[in-house]
N, C-alpha and C positions, 0 to 999 in steps of 0.2 A: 661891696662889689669891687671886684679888681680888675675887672672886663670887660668889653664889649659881647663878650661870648657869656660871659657869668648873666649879664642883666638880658638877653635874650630866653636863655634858658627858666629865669623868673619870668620873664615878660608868657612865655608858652607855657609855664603852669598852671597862673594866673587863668589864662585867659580857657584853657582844659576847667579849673577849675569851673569857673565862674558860664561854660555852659552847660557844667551839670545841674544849675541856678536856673536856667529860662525857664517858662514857664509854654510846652509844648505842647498840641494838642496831641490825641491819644499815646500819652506817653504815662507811664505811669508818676505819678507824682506824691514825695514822700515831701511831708513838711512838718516842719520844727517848728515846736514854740517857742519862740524869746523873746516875748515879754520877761520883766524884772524878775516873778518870779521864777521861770524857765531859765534864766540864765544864773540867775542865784543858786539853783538847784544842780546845774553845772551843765543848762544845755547848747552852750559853746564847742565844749570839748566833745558831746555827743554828733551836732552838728558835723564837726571837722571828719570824725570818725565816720560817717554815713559818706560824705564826699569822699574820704580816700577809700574807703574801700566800694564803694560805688567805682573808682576812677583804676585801682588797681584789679577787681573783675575785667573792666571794657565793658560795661553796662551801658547801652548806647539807649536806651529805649525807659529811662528813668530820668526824673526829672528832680533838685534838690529843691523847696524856696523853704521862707520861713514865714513865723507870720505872728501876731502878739500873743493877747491872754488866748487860750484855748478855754479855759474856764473851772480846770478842776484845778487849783493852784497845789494843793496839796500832794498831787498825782506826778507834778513835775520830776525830771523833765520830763514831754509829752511828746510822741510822733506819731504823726498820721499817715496811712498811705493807703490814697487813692486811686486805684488800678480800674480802667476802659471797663465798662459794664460791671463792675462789683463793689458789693460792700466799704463804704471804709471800715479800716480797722485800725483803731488807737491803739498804740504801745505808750505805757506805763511805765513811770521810773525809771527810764533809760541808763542806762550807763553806756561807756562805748566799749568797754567790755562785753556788752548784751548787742553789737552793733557786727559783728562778724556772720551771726546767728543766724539775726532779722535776717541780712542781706540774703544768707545764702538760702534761707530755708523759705522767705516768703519772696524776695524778690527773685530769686533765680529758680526757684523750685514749686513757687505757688502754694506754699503750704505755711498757714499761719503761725504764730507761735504762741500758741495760747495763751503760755504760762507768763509772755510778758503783758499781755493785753490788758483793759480796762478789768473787764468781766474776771479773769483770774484777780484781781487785784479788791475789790469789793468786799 
């Protein structure tokens, strides 16, 4: 940091970031597993990737948390998103490359992606 203006500008990322984290009621909410093996499997960088492009959309009405084992360890990384009146729906071996996709085709457009689902993956 070389500034007073530089560590504000972190301080308001941050703080962007971390309320795409709360946990809101009817808001849709997408969570990540990272537990050991979720994060072994690389769902760090899947995580980051859901927050910025959640944060580069303006996706006001989405919520990010995360949360431990989900339980199919082998499936990692794992995401879940649970949207007001519907279904969850697991996404399967994440990458944040498959994180553009998610966003725009189930979160902005309401339509699942099958192909990364639990059920395609079986």
């Amino acid at each position: 940091m070389k500034s007073l203006e530089e560590l504000k500008e972190i301080r308001d990322r941050v703080q962007t970031e971390m309320s795409l984290r709360k946990d809101l009621s009817n808001k849709t909410r997408v969570v990540v597993g990272m537990a050991t093996c979720g994060i072994a499997a690389g769902a760090r960088p899947v995580l980051t990737a859901i927050i910025e492009e959640i944060a580069r959309r303006g996706l006001k009405d989405v919520v990010v948390t995360q949360t431990g084992c989900i339980g199919v360890c082998r499936l990692e990384p794992i995401v879940e998103v649970l949207a007001p009146g519907e279904e969850k729906v697991t996404y399967v071996k994440m990458s944040p490359e498959k994180v553009p996709l998610m966003v725009s085709e189930h979160l902005v457009n309401h339509r699942v992606v099958e192909a990364y689902t639990i059920g395609a993956a079986e």
